[in-house]
MIDOSE-1310 file (N, C-alpha, C; in nm, 2 decimals, decimal comma, always signed):
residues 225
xxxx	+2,00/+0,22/-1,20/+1,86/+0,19/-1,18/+1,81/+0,12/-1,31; +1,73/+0,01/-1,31/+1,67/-0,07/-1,42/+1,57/-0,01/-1,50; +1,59/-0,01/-1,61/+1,47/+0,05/-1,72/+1,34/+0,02/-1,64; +1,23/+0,04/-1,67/+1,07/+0,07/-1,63/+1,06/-0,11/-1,74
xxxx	+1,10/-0,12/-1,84/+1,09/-0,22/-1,95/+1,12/-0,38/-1,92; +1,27/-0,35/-1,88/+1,36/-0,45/-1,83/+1,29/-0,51/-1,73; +1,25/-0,42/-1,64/+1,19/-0,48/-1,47/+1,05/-0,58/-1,50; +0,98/-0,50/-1,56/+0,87/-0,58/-1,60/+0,91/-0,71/-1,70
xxxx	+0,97/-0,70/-1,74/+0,97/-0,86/-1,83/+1,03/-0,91/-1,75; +1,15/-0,91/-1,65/+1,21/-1,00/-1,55/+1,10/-1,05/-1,46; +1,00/-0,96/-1,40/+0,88/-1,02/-1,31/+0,81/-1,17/-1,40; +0,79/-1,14/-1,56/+0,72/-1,25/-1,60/+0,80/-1,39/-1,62
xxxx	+0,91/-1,31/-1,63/+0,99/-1,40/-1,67/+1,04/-1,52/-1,57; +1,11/-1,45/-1,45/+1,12/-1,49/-1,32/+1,01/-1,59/-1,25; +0,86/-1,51/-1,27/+0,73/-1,60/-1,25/+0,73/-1,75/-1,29; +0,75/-1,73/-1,40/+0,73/-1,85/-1,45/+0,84/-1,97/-1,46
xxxx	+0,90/-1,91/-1,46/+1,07/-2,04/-1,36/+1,01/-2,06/-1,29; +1,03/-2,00/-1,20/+0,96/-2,05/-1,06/+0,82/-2,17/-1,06; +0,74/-2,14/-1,13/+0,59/-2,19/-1,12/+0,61/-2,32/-1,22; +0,73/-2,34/-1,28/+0,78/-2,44/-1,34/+0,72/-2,58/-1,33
xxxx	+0,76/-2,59/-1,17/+0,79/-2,67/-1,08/+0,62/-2,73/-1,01; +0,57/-2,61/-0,97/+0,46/-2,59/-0,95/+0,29/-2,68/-0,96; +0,22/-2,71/-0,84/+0,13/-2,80/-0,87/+0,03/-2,70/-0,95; +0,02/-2,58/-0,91/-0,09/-2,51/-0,98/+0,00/-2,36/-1,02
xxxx	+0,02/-2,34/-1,16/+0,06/-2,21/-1,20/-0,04/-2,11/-1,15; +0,04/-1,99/-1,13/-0,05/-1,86/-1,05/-0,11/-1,79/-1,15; -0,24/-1,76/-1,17/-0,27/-1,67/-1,26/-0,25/-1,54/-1,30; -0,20/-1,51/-1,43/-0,15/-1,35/-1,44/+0,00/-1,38/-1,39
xxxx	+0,06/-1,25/-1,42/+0,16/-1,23/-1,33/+0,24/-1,12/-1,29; +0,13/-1,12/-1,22/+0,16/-1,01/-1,09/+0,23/-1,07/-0,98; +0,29/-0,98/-0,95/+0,49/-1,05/-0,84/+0,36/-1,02/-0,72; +0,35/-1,16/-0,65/+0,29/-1,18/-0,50/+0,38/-1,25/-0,40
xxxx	+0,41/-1,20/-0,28/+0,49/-1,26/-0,18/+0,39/-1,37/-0,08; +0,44/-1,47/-0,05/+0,40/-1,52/+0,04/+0,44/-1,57/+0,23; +0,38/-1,49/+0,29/+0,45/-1,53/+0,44/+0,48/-1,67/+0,45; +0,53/-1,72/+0,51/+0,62/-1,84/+0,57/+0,57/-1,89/+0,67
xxxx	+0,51/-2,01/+0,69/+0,49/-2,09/+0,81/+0,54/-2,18/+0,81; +0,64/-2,12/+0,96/+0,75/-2,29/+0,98/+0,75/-2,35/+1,15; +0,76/-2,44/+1,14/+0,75/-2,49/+1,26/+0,82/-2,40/+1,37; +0,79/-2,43/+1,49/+0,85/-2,39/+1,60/+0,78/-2,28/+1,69
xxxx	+0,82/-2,23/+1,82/+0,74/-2,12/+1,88/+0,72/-2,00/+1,84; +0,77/-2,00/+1,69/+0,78/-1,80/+1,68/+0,68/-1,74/+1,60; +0,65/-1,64/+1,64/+0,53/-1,57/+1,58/+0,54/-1,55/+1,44; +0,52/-1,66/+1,32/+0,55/-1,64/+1,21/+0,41/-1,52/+1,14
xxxx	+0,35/-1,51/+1,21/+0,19/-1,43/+1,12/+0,20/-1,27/+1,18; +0,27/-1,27/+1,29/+0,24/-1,10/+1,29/+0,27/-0,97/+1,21; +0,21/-0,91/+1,24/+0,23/-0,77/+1,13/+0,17/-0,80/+0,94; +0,06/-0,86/+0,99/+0,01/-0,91/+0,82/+0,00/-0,80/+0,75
xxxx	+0,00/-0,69/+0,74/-0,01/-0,55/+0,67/+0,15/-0,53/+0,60; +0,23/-0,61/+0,63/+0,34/-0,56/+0,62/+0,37/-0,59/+0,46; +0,37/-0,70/+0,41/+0,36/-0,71/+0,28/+0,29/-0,68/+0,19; +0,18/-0,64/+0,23/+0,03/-0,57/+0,13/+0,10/-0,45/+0,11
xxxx	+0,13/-0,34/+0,21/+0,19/-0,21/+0,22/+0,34/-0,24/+0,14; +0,41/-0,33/+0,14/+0,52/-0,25/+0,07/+0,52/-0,32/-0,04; +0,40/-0,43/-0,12/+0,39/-0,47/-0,26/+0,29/-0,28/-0,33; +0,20/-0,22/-0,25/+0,17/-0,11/-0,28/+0,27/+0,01/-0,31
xxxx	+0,33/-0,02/-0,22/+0,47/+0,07/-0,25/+0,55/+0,05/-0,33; +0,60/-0,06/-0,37/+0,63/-0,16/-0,50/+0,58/-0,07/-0,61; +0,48/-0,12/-0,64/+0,33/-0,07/-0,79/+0,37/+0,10/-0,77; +0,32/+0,16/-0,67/+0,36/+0,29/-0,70/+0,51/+0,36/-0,72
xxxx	+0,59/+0,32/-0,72/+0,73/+0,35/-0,73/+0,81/+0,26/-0,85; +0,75/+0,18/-0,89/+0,82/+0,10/-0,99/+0,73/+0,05/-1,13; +0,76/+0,01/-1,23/+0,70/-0,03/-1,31/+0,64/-0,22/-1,28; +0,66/-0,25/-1,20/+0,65/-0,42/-1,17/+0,50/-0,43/-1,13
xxxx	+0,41/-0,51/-1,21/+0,29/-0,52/-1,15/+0,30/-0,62/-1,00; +0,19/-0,53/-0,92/+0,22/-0,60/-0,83/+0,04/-0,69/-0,80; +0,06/-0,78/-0,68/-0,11/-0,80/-0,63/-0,07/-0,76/-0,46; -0,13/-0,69/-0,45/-0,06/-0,64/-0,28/-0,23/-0,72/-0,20
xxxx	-0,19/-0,87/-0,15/-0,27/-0,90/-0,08/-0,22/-0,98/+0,04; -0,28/-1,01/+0,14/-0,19/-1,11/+0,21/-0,19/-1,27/+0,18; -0,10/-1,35/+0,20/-0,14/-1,46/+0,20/-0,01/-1,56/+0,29; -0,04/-1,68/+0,32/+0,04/-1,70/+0,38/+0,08/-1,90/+0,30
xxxx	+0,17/-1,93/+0,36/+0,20/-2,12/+0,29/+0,28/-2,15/+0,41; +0,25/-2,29/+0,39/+0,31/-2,38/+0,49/+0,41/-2,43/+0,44; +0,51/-2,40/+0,52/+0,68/-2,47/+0,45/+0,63/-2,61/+0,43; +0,54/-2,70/+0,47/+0,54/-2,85/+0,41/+0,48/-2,88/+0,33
xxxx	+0,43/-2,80/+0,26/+0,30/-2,78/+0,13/+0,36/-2,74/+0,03; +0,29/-2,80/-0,09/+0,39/-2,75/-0,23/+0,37/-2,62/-0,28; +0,24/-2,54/-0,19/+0,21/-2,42/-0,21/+0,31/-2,31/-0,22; +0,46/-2,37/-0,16/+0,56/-2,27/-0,16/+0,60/-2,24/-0,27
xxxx	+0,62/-2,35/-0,39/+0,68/-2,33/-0,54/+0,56/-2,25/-0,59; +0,41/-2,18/-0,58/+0,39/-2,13/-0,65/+0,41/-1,97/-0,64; +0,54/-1,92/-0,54/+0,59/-1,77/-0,54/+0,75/-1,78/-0,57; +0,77/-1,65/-0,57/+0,91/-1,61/-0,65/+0,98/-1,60/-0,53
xxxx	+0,90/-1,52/-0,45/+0,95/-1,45/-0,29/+0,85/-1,51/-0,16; +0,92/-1,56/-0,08/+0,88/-1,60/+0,08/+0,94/-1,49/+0,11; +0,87/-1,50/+0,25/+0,92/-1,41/+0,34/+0,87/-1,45/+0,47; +0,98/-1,41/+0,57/+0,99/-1,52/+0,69/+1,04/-1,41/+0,82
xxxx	+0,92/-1,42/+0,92/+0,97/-1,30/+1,01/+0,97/-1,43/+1,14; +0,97/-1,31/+1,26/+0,92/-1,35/+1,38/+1,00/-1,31/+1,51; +0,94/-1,38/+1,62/+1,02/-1,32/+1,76/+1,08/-1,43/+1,79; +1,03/-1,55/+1,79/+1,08/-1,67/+1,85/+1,14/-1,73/+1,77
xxxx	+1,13/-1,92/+1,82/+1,18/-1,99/+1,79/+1,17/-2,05/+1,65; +1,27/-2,10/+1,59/+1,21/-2,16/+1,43/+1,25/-2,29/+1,44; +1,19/-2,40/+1,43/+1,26/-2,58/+1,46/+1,18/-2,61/+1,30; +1,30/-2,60/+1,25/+1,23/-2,68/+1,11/+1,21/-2,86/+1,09
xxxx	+1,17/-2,90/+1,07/+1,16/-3,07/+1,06/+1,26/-3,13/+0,92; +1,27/-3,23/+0,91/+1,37/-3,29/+0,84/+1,30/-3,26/+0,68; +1,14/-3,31/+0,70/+1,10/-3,28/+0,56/+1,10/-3,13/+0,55; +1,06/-3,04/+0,62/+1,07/-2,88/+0,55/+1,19/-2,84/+0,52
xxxx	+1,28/-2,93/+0,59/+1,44/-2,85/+0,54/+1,47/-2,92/+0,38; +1,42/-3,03/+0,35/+1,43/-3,06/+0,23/+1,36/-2,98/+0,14; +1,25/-2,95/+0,15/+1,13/-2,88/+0,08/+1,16/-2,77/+0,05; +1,24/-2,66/+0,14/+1,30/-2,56/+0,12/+1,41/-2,55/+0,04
xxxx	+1,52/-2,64/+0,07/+1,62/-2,61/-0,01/+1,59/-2,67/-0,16; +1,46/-2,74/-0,19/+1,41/-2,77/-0,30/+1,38/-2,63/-0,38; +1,30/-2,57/-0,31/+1,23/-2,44/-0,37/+1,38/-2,36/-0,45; +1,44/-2,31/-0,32/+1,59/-2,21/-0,34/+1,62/-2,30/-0,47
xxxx	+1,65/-2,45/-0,46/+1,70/-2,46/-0,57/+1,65/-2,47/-0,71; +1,55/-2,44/-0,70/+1,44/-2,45/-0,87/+1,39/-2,29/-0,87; +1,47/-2,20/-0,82/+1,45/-2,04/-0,87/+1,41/-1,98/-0,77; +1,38/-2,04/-0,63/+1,28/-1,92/-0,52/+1,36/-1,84/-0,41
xxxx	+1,31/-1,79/-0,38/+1,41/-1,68/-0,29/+1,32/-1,68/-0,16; +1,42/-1,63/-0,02/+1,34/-1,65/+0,10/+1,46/-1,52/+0,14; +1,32/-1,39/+0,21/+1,33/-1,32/+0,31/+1,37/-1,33/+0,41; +1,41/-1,30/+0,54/+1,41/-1,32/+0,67/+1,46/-1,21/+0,70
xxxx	+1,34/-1,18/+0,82/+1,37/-1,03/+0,88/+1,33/-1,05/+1,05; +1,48/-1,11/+1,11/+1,43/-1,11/+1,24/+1,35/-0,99/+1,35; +1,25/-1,00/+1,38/+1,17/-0,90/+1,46/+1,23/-0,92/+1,62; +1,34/-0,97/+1,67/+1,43/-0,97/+1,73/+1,40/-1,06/+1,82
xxxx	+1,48/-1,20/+1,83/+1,46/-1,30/+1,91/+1,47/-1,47/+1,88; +1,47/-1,46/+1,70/+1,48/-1,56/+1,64/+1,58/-1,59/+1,57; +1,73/-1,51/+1,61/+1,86/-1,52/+1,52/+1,95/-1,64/+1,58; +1,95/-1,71/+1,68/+1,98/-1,82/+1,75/+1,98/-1,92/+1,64
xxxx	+1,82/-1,93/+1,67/+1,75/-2,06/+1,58/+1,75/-2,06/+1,42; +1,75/-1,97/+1,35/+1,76/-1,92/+1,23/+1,90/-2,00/+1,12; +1,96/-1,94/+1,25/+2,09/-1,97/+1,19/+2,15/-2,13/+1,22; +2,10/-2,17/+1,33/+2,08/-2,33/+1,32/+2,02/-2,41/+1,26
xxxx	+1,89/-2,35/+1,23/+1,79/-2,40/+1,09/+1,89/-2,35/+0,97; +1,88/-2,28/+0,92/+1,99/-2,33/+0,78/+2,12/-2,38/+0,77; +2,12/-2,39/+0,86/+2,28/-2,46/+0,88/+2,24/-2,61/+0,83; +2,09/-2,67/+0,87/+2,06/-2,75/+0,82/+2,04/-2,76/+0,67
xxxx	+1,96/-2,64/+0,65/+1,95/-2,66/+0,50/+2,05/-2,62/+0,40; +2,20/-2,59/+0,40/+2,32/-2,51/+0,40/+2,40/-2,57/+0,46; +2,43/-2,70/+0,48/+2,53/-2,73/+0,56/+2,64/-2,69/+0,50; +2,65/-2,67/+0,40/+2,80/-2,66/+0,35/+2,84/-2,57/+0,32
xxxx	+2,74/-2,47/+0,40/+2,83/-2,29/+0,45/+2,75/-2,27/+0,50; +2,82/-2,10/+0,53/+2,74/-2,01/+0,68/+2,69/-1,87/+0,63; +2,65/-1,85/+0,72/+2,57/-1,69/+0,65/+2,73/-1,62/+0,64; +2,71/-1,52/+0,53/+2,82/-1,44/+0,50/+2,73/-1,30/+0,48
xxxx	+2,83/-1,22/+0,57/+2,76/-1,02/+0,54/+2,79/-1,01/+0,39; +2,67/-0,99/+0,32/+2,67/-0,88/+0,24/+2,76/-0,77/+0,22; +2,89/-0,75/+0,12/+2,95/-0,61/+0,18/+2,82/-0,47/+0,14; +2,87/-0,35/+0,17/+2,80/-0,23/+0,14/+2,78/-0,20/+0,01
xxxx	+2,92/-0,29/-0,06/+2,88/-0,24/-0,25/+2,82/-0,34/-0,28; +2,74/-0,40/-0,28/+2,68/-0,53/-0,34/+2,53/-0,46/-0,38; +2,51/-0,54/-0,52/+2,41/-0,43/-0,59/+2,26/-0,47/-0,53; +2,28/-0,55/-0,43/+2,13/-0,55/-0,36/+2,06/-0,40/-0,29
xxxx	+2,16/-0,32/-0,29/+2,17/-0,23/-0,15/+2,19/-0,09/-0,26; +2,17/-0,13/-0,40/+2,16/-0,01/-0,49/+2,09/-0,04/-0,60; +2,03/-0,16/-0,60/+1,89/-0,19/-0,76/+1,81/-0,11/-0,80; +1,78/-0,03/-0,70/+1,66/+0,09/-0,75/+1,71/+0,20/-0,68
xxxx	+1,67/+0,20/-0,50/+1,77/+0,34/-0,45/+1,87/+0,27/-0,37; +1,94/+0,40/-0,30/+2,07/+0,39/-0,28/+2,08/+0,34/-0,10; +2,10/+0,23/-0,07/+2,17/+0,22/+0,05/+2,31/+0,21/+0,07; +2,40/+0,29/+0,06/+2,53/+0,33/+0,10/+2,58/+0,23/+0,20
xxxx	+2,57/+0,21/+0,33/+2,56/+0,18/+0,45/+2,49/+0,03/+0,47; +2,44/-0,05/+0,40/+2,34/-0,15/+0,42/+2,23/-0,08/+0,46; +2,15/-0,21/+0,52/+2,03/-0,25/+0,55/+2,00/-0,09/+0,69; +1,84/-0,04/+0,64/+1,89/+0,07/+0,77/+1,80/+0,00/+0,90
xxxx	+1,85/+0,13/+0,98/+1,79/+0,05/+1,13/+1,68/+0,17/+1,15; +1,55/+0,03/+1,15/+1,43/+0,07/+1,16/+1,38/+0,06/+1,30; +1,42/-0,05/+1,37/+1,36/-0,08/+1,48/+1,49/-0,11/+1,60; +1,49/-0,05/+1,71/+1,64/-0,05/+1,81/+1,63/-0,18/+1,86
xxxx	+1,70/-0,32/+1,88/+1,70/-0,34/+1,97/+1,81/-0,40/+2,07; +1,93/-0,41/+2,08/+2,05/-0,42/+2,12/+2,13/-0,34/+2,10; +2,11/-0,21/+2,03/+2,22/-0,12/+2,01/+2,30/-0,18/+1,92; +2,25/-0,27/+1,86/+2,38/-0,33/+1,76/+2,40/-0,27/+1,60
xxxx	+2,46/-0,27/+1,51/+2,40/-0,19/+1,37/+2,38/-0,29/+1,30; +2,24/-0,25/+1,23/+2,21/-0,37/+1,15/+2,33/-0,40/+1,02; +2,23/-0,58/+1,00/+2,32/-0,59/+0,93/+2,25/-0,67/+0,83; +2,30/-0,72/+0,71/+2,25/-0,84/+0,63/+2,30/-0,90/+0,61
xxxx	+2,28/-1,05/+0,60/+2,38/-1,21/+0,54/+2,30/-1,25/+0,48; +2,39/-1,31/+0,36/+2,29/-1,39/+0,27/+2,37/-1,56/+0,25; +2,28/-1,68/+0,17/+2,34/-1,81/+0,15/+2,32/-1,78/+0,01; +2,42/-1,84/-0,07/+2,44/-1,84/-0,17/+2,41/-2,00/-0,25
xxxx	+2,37/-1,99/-0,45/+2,36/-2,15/-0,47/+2,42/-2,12/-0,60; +2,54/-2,17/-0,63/+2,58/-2,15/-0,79/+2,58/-1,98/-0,79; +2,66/-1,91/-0,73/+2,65/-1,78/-0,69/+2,56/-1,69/-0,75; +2,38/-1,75/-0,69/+2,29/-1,66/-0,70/+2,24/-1,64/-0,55
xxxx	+2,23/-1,55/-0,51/+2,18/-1,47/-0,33/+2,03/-1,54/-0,35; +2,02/-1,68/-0,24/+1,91/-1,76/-0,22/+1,83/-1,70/-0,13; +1,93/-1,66/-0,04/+1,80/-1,67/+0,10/+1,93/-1,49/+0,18; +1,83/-1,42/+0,22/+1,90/-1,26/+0,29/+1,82/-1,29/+0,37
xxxx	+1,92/-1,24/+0,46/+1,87/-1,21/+0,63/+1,93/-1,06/+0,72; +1,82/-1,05/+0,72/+1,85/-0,87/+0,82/+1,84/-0,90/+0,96; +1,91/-0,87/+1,06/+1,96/-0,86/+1,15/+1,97/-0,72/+1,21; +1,89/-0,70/+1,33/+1,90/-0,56/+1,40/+1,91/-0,47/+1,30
xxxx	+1,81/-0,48/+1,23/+1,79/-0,38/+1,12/+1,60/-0,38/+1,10; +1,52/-0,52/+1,09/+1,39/-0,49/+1,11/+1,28/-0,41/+1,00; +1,32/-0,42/+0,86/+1,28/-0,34/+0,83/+1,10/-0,37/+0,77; +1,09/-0,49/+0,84/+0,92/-0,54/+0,80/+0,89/-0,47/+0,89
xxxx	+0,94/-0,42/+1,03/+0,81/-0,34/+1,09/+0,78/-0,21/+1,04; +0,86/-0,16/+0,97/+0,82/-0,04/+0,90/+0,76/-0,07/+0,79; +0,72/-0,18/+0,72/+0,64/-0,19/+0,61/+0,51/-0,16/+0,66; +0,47/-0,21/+0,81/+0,36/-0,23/+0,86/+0,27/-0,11/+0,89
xxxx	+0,14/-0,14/+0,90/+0,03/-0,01/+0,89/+0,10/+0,10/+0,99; +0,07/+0,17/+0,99/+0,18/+0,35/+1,04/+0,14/+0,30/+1,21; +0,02/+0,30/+1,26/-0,06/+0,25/+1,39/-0,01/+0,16/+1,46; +0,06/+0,07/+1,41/+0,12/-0,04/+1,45/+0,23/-0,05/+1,55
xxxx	+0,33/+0,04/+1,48/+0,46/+0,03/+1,55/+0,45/+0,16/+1,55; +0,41/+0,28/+1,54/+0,42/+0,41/+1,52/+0,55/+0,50/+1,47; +0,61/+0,40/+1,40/+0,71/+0,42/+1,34/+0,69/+0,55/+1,29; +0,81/+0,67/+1,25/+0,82/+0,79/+1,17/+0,80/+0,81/+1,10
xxxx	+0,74/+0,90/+0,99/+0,76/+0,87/+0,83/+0,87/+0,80/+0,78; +0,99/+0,91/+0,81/+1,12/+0,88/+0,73/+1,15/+0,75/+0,75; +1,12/+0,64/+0,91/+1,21/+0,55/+0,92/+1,06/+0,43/+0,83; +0,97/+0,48/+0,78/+0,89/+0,39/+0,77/+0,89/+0,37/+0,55
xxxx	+0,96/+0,50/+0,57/+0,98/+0,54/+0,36/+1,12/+0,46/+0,35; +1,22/+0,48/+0,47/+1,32/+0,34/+0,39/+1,32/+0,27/+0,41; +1,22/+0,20/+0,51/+1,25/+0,06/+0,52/+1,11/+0,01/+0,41; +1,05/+0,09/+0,34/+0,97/+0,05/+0,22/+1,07/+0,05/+0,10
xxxx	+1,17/+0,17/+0,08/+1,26/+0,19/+0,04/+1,33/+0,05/+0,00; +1,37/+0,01/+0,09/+1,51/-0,11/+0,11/+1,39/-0,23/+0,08; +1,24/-0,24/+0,13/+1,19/-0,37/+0,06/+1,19/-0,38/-0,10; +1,18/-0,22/-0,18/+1,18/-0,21/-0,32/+1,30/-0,26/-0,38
xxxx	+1,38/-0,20/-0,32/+1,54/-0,22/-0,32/+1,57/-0,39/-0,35; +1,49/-0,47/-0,23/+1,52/-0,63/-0,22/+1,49/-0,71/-0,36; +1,29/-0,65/-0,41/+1,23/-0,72/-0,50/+1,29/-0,67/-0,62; +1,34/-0,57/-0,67/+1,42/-0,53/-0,77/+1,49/-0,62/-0,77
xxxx	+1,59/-0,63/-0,69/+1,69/-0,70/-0,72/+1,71/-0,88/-0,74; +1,56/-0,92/-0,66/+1,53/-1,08/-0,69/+1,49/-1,07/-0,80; +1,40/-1,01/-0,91/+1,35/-1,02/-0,98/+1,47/-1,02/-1,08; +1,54/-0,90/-1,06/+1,67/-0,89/-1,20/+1,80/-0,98/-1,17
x	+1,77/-1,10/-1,10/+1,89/-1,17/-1,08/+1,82/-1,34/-1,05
């Protein structure tokens, strides 16, 4: 587990790479996530509670200041370089355009990192869409010892399964750039619906504390790498 010390200077430190680039540096720096708007049919906006709730969970469980608000950017806007972390859900389809697939693999490559947490329906297209921006590899599983899955607590087993929907066990893949983990993707595993307000999906406690668990787990580990 990372010193209380360590964590926080990587948040400022990390920030500011990132915002490098940036048409407008973010004020302060407080680690804020931004949802993802990318072309195509799929519900990129649902479950907006989901990031507010587990940057809250964040702040109370870690030393990393956080701003737990929502907000969202449009993959064609430069708005993306001013976060550390996207995060990119949905049901449907994702059709990126020639300029966002540039725009993206710009970000990944000047320090940014991208979430994806299929909400079950958009792993077809996902994986088509980066293949664009990644042509020169494919998603690869995460093994179980990789220190993403142990930064703060302990996932033994990967990514857990929050939400059923194939019977399949989840899983996670990530794309790699100069062997730094760019872009992770969960797969029948779901764990933004359990970020989400308790009302929502009526998720359990327990299945709702690890999949806040495993998002502490994710930002830990973007921040210290």
């Amino acid at each position: 587990m990372l010193s209380n010390v360590i964590i926080a200077v990587v948040v400022v430190l990390f920030c500011s790479q990132v915002s490098t680039i940036a048409q407008e540096i973010p004020s302060g720096s407080s680690l804020r996530i931004a949802r993802l708007k990318y072309s195509g049919g799929g519900d990129w906006y649902n479950d907006p509670s989901a990031e507010v709730n587990l940057l809250k969970y964040v702040g109370d469980h870690t030393s990393i200041r956080v701003d737990p608000t929502y907000t969202f950017v449009d993959l064609a806007s430069d708005q993306i370089f001013q976060y550390p972390v996207l995060f990119m859900t949905g049901h449907g389809t994702v059709n990126l355009s020639a300029g966002e697939v540039r725009r993206l693999r710009s970000y990944l490559e000047n320090g940014g990192f991208l979430y994806i947490d299929d909400d079950y329906g958009m792993d077809a297209s996902i994986r088509k869409e980066l293949k664009k921006v990644f042509p020169e590899q494919d998603l690869v599983e995460l093994p179980f010892s990789h220190q993403l899955y142990h930064a703060h607590f302990d996932f033994p087993s990967g990514p857990p399964k929050i939400h059923e929907h194939d019977g399949k066990p989840p899983q996670g893949f990530g794309l790699f750039l100069n062997g730094r983990l760019v872009v992770y993707y969960t797969y029948e595993s779901n764990p933004a619906d359990g970020w989400a307000d308790p009302n929502v999906h009526h998720d359990p406690p327990e299945k709702r504390e690890a999949a806040l668990k495993f998002g502490t787990n994710l930002l830990v580990y973007v921040l210290s790498h």
